[in-house]
ZAKOL-797899 format. One record per residue (C-alpha): residue number from 1; x, z, y. Coordinates in nm, 4 decimals. Layout:
BEGIN
+-----+----------+----------+----------+
: seq :       px :       pz :       py :
+-----+----------+----------+----------+
: NUM :        X :        Z :        Y :
...
+-----+----------+----------+----------+
//
This chain:
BEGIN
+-----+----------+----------+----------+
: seq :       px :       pz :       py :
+-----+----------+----------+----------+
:   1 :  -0.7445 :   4.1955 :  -2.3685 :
:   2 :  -1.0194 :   4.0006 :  -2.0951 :
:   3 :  -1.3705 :   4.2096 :  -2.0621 :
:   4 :  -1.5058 :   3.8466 :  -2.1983 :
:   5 :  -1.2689 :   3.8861 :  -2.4915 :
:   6 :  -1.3325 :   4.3247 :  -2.5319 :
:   7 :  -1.7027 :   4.2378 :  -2.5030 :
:   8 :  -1.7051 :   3.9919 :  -2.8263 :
:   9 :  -1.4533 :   4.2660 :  -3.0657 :
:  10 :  -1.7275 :   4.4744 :  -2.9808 :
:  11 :  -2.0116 :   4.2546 :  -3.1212 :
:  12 :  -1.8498 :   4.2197 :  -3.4022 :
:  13 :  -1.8660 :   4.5904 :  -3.5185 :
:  14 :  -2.2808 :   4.5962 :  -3.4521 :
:  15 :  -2.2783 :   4.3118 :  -3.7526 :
:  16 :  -2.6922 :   4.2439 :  -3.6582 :
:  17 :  -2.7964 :   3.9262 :  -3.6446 :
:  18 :  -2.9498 :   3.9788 :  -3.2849 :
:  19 :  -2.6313 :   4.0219 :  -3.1276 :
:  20 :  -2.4704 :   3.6710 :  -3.2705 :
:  21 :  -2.5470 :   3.4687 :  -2.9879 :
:  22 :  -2.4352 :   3.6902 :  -2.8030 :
:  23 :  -2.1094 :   3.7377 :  -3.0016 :
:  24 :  -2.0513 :   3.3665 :  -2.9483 :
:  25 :  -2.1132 :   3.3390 :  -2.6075 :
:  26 :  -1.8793 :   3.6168 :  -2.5208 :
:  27 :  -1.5883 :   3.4513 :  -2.7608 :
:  28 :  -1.6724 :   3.1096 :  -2.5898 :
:  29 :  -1.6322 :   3.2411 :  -2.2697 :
:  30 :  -1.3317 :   3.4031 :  -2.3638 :
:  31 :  -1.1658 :   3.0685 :  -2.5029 :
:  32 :  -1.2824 :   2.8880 :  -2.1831 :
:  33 :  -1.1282 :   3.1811 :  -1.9576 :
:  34 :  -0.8126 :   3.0802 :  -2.1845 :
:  35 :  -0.8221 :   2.7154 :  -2.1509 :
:  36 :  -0.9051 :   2.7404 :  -1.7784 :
:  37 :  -0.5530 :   2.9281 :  -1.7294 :
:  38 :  -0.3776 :   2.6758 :  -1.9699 :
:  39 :  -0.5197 :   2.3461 :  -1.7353 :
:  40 :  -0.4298 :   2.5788 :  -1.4060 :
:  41 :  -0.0706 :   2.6228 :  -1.5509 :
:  42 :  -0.0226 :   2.2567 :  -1.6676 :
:  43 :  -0.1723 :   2.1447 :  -1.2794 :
:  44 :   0.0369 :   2.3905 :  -1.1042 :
:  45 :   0.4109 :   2.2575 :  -1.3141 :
:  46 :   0.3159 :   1.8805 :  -1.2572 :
:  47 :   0.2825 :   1.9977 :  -0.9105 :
:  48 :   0.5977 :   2.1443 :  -0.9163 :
:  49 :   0.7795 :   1.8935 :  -1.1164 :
:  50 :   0.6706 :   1.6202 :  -0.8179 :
:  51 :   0.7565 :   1.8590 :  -0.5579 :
:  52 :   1.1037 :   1.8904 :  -0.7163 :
:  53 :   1.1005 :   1.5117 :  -0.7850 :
:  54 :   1.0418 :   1.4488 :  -0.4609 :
:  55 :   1.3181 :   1.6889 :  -0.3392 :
:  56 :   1.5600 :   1.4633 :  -0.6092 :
:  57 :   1.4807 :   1.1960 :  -0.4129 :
:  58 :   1.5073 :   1.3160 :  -0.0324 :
:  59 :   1.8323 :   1.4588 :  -0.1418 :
:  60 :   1.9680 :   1.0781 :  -0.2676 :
:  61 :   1.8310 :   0.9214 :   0.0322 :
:  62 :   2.0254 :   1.1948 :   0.2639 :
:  63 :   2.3364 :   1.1559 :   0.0334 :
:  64 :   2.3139 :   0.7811 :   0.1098 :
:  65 :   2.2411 :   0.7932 :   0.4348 :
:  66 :   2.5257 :   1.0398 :   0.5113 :
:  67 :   2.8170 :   0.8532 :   0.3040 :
:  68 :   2.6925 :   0.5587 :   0.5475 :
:  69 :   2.7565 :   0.7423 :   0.8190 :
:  70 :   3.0897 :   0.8695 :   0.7568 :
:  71 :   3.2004 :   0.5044 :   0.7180 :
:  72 :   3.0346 :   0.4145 :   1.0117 :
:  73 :   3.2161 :   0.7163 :   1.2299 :
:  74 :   3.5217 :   0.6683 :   1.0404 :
:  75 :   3.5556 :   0.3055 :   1.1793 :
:  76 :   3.4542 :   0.3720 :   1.5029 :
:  77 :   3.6887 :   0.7479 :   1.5314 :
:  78 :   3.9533 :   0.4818 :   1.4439 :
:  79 :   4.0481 :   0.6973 :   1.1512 :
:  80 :   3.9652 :   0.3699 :   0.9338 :
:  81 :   4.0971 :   0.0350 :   1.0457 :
:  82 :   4.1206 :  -0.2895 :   0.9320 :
:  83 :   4.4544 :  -0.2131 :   0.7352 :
:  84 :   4.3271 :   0.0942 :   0.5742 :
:  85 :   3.9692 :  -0.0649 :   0.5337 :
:  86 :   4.1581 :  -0.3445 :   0.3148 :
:  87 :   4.3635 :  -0.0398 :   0.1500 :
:  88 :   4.0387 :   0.1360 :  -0.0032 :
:  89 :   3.8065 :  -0.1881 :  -0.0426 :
:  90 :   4.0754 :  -0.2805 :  -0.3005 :
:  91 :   4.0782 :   0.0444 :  -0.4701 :
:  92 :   3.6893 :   0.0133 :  -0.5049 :
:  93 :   3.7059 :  -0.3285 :  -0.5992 :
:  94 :   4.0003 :  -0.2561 :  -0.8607 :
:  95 :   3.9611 :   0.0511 :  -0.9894 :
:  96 :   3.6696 :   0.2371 :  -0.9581 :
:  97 :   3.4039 :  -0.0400 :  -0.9597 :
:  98 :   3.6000 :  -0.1541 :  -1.3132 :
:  99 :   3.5969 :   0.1887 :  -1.4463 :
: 100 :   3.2948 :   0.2390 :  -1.4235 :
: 101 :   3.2051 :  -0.1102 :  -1.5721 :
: 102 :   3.4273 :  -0.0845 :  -1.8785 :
: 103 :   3.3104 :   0.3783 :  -1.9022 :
: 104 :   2.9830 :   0.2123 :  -1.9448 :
: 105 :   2.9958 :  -0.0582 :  -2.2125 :
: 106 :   3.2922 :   0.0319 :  -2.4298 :
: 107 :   3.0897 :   0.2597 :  -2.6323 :
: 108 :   2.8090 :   0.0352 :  -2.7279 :
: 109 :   2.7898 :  -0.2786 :  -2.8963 :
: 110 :   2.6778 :  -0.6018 :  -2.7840 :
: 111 :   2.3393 :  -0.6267 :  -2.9371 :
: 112 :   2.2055 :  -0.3127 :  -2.7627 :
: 113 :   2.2962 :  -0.3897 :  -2.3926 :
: 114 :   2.2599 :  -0.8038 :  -2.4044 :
: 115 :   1.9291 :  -0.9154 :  -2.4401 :
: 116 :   1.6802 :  -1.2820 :  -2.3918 :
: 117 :   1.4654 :  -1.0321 :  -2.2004 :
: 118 :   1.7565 :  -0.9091 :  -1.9594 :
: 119 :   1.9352 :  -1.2750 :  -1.9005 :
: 120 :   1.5806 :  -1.4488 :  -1.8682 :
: 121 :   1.4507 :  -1.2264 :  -1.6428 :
: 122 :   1.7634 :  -1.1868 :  -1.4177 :
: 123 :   1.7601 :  -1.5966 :  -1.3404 :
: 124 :   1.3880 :  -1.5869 :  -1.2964 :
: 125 :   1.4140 :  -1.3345 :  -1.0434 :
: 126 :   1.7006 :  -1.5119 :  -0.9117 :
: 127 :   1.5640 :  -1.8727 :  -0.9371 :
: 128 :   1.2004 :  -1.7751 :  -0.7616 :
: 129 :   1.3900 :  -1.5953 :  -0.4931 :
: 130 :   1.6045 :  -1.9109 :  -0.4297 :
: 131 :   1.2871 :  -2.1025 :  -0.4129 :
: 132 :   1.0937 :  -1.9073 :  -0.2419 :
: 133 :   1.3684 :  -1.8864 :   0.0561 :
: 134 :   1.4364 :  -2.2084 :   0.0644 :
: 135 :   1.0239 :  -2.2633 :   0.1848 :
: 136 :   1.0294 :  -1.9540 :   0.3769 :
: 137 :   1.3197 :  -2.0529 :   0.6061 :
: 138 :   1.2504 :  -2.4073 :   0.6240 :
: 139 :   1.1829 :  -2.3706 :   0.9314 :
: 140 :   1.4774 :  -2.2543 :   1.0982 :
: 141 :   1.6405 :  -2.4591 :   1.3435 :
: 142 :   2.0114 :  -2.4065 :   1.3143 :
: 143 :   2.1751 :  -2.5108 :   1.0057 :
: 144 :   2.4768 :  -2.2609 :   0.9820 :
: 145 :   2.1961 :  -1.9786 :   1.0258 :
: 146 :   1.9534 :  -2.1873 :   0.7562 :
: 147 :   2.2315 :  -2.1507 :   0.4969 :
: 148 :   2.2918 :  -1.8029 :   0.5409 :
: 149 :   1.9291 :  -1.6717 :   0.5442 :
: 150 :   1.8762 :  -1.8629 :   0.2389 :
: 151 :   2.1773 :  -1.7049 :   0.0183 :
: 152 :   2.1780 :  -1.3883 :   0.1857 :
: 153 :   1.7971 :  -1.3262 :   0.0644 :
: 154 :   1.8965 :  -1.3204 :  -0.3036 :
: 155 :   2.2783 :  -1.2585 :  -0.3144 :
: 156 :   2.2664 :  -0.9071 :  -0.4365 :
: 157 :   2.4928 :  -0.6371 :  -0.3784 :
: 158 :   2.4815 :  -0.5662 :  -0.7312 :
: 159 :   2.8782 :  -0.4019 :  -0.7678 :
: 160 :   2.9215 :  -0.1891 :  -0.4725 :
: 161 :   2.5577 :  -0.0442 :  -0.4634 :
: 162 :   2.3108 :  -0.1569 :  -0.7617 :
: 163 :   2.5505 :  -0.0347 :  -1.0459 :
: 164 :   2.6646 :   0.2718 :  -0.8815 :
: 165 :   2.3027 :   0.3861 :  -0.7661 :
: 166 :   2.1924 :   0.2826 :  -1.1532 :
: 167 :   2.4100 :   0.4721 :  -1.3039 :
: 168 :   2.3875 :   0.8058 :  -1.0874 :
: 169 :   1.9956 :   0.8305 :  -1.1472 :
: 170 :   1.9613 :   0.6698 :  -1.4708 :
: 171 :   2.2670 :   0.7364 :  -1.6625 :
: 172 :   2.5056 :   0.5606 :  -1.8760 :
: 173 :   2.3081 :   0.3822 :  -2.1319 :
: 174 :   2.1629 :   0.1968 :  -1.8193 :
: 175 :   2.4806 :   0.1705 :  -1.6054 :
: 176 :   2.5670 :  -0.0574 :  -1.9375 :
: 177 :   2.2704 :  -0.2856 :  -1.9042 :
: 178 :   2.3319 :  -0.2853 :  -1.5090 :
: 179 :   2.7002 :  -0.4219 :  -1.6259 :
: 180 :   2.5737 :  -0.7125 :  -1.7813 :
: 181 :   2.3150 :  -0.7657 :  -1.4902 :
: 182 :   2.6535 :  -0.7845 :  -1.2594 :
: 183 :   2.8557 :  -1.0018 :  -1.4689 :
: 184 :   2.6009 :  -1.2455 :  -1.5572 :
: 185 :   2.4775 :  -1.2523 :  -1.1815 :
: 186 :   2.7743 :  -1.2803 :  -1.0505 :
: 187 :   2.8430 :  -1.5603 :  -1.2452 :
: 188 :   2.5401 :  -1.7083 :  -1.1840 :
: 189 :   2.4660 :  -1.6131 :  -0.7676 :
: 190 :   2.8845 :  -1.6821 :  -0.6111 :
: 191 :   2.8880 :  -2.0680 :  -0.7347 :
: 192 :   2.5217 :  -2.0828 :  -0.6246 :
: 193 :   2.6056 :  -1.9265 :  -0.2602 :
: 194 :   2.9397 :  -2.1067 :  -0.2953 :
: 195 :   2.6993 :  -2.4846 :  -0.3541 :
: 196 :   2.4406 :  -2.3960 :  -0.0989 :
: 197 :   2.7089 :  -2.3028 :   0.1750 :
: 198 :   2.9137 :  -2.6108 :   0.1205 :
: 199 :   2.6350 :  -2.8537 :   0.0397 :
: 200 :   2.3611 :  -2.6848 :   0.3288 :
: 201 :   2.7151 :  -2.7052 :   0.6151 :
: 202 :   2.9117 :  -3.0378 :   0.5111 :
: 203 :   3.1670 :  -2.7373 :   0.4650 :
: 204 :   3.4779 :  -2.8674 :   0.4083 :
: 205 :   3.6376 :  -2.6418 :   0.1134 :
: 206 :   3.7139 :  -2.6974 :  -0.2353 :
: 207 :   3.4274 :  -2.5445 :  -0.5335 :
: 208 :   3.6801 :  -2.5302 :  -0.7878 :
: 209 :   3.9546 :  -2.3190 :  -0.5995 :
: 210 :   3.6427 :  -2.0595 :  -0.5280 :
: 211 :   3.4796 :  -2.1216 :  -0.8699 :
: 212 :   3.8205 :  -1.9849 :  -1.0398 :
: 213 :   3.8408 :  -1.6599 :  -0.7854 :
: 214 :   3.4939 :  -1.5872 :  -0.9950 :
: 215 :   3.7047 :  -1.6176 :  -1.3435 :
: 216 :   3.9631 :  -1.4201 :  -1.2487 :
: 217 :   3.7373 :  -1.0918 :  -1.0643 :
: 218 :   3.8025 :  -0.7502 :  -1.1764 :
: 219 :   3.4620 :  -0.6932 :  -1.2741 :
: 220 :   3.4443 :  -0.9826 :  -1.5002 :
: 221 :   3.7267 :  -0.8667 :  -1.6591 :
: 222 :   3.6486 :  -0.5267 :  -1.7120 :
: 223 :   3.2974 :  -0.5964 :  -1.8614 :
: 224 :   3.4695 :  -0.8484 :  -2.0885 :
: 225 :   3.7125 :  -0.5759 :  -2.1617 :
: 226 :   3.4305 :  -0.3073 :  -2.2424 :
: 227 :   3.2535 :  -0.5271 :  -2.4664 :
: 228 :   3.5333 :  -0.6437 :  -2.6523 :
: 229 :   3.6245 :  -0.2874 :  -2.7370 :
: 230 :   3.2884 :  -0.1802 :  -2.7859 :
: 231 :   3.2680 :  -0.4831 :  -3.0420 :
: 232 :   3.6091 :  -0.3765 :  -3.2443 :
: 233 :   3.5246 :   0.0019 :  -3.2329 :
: 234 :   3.8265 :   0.1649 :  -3.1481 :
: 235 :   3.7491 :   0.4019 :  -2.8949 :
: 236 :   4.0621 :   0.4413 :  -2.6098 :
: 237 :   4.2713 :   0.7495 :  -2.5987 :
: 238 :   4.1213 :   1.0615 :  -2.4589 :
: 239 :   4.3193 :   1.0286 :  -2.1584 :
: 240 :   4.2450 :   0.7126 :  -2.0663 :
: 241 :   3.8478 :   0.7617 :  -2.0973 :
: 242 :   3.8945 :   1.1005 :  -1.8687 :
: 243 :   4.0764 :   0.9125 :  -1.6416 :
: 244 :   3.8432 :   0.6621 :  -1.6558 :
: 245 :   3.5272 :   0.8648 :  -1.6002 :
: 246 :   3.6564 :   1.0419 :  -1.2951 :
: 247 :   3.7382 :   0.7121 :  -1.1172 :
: 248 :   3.3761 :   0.5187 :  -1.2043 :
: 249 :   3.2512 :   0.8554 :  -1.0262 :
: 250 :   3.4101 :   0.7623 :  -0.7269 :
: 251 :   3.2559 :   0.4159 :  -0.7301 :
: 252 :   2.9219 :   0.5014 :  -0.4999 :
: 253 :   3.0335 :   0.7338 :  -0.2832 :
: 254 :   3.3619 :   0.5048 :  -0.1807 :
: 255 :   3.1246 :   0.1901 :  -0.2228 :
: 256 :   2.8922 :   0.3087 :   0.0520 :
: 257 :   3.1582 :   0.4558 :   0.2764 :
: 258 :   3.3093 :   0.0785 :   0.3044 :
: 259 :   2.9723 :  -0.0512 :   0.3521 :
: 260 :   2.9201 :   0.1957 :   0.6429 :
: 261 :   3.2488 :   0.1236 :   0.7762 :
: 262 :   3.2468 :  -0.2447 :   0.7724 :
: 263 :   2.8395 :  -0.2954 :   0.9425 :
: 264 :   2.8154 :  -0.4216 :   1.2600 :
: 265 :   2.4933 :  -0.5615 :   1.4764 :
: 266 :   2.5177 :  -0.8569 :   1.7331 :
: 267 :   2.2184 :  -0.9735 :   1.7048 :
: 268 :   2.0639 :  -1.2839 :   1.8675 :
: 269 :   1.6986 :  -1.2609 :   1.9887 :
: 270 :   1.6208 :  -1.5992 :   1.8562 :
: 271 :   1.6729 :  -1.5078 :   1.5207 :
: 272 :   1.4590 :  -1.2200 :   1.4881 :
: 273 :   1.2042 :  -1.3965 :   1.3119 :
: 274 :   1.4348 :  -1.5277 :   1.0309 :
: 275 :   1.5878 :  -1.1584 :   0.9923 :
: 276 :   1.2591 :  -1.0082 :   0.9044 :
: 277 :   1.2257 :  -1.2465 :   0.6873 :
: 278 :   1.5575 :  -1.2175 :   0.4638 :
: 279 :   1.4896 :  -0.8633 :   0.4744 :
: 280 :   1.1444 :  -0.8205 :   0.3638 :
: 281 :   1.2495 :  -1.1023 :   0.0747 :
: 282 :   1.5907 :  -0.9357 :  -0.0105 :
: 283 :   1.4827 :  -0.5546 :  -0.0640 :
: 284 :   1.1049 :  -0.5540 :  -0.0653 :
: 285 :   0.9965 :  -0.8752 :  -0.2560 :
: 286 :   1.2916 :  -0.9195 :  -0.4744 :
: 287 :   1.2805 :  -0.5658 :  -0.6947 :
: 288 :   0.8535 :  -0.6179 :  -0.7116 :
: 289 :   0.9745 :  -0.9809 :  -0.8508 :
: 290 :   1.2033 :  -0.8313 :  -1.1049 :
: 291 :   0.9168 :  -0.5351 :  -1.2105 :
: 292 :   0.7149 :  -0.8285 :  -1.2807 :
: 293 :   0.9570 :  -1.0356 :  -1.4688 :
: 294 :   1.0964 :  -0.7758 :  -1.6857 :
: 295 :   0.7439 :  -0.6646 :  -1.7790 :
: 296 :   0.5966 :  -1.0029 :  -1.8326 :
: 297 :   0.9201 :  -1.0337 :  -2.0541 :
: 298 :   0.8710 :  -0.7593 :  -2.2437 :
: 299 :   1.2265 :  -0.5838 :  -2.1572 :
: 300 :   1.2340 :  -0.2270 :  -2.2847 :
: 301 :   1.1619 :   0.0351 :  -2.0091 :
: 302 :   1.5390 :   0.0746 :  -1.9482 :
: 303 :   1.6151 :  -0.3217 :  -1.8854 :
: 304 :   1.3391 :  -0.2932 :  -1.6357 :
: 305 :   1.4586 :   0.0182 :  -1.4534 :
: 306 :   1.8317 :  -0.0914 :  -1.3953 :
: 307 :   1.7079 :  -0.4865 :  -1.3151 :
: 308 :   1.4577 :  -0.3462 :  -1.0798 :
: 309 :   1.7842 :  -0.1071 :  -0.8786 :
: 310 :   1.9731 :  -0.3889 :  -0.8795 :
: 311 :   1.7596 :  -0.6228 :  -0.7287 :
: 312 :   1.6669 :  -0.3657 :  -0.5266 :
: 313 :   1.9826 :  -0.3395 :  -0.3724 :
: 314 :   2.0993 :  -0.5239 :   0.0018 :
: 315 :   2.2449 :  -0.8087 :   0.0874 :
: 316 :   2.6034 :  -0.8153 :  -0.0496 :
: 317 :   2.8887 :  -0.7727 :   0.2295 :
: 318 :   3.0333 :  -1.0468 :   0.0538 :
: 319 :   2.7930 :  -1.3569 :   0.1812 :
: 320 :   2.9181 :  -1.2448 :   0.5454 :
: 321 :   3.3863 :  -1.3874 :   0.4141 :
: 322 :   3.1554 :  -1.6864 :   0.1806 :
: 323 :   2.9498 :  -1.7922 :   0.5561 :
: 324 :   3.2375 :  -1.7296 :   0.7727 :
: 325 :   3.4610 :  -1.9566 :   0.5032 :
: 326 :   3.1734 :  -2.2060 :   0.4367 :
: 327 :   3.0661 :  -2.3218 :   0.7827 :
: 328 :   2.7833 :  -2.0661 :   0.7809 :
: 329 :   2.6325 :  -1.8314 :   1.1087 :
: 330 :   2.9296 :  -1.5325 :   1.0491 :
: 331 :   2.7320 :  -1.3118 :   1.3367 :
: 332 :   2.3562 :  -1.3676 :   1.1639 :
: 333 :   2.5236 :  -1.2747 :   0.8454 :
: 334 :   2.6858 :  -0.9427 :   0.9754 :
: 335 :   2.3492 :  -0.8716 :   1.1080 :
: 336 :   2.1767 :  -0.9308 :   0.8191 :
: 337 :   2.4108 :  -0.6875 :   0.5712 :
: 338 :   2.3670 :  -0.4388 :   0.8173 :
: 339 :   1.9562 :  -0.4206 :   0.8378 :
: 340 :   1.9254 :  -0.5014 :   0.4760 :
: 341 :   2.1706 :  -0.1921 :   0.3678 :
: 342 :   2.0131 :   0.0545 :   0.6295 :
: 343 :   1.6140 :  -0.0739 :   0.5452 :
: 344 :   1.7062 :  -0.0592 :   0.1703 :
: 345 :   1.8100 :   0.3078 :   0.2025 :
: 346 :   1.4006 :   0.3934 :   0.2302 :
: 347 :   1.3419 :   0.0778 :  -0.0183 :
: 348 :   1.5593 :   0.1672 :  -0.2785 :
: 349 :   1.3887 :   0.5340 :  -0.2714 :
: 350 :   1.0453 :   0.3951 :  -0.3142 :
: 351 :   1.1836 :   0.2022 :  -0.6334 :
: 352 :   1.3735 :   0.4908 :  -0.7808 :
: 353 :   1.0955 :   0.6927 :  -0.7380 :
: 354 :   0.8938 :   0.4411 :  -0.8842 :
: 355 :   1.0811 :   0.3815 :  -1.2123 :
: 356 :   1.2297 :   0.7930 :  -1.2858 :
+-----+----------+----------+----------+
//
């Protein structure tokens, strides 16, 4: 027992009336003395908790960084070439990017993961970022580089990246809403790139041969897939949801290895201007868009969390095959994938340490 605490036991025993303020004063003290420690505990774990918060977070960003890396030495070592590039891109793209889209969705029904809050606010976000790029690169001179700077400032990389990165720091339950955030964007941002491409370029290609690619994608299918058994209720057999699990685990780290390997920067001076500019709208004014229109929409907190990753995420490696197809600038667009993925490394740790 405290001497504050001793000296009011002690008051106690001498019962006179005399000694009652004095009594009280030396419990008060006592309780403060208590209260004091309490607030000094409760200051000194919040500390801790941010410090090992903060620790969370360096440790992504390094993780990132360093899968990035690898792909990037891998390429140049030679140890990944075109051929074997083309080997694991389809793995990712068939296998692990659809197991983890169908491991997150199969266990939960419709109603809980598709929302009006989650499609409304994914084409708001999409259709002010469409707008506001269109103004923003006005401006630019060339039309091949126009078109690109345009689609590459809201064509997410929502597969590779977004849904990986959701569900490693926010879990499943999210990873299921991030699903439906890549199947309804993708259905909604290809044809759009696909239109703006052809339209912006007089490109001369066919929208219905690349509209059908979309029906047919892996991920499509898979998210279809998940729901559908989600909706009937039979679960899969054990094996098949172990094997399952360990591939959509492999999804991020082999996602961002490819990314890594497949950057490149030629960059012309001339177009400095208009690269700031797709970058500052792809990974720094697109996820604020999407806080806003999620919470304006009333989402739930874990709508807003996986919309605001995804958006969050680069420019998709994707819009560099749609520009080099569709009569777009194929050098501006490797340069752009490349200084959107490496800037949204720090980005993409603000926002995660923003919304966990």
């Amino acid at each position: 027992m405290s001497g504050g605490c001793a000296a009011g036991a002690l008051t106690l025993a001498l019962g006179r009336s005399r000694w009652v303020g004095l009594r009280l004063t030396a419990v008060g003290d006592c309780d403060l003395s208590t209260e004091r420690r309490q607030y000094e505990r409760t200051v000194r774990g919040k500390g801790e908790s941010a410090l090992r918060g903060n620790m969370d977070l360096l440790a992504r960003l390094g993780y990132m960084l360093a899968l990035l890396a690898v792909g990037v030495g891998a390429r140049q070592a030679g140890l990944l070439s075109e051929r074997r590039r083309d080997l694991l891109n389809g793995v990712a793209f068939y296998v692990a990017l659809p197991a983890l889209i169908f491991n997150s969705t199969y266990q939960r029904s419709l109603g809980d993961i598709v929302t009006p809050q989650l499609v409304a606010g994914l084409w708001l976000v999409l259709g002010a970022t469409v707008a506001i790029a269109w103004v923003v690169h006005s401006r630019t001179e060339s039309r091949a580089t126009r078109s690109v700077a345009v689609v590459q400032s809201y064509h997410s990389n929502f597969g590779y990246l977004g849904l990986p990165l959701v569900a490693s720091t926010l879990g499943g339950a999210a990873a299921a809403k991030g699903s439906i955030i890549l199947g309804v964007g993708a259905l909604t941002q290809v044809p759009l790139t696909v239109l703006l491409l052809i339209t912006m370029n007089d490109a001369d290609a066919s929208v219905t041969g690349e509209l059908r690619s979309v029906a047919t994608n892996p991920v499509l299918v898979a998210l279809a897939s998940g729901l559908v058994v989600g909706a009937v209720g039979v679960a899969p057999p054990v094996p098949a949801t172990t094997g399952l699990a360990l591939a959509s685990e492999g999804a991020l780290p082999l996602a961002l290895v490819l990314i890594g390997a497949s950057l490149e920067l030629a960059l012309p001076t001339e177009t400095l201007d208009t690269l700031g500019a797709v970058v500052g709208l792809k990974v720094v004014l697109m996820p604020a868009l999407a806080w806003v229109a999620f919470t304006a929409l009333s989402a739930d907190p874990l709508t807003r969390n996986a919309g605001v990753i995804m958006f969050g995420a680069p420019t998709a490696v994707s819009t560099f095959v749609y520009a080099n197809e569709l009569g777009g600038d194929a050098e501006f667009a490797s340069t752009t994938v490349f200084a959107t993925t490496l800037i949204s490394v720090a980005t993409l740790g603000v926002v995660i340490g923003v919304v966990t």
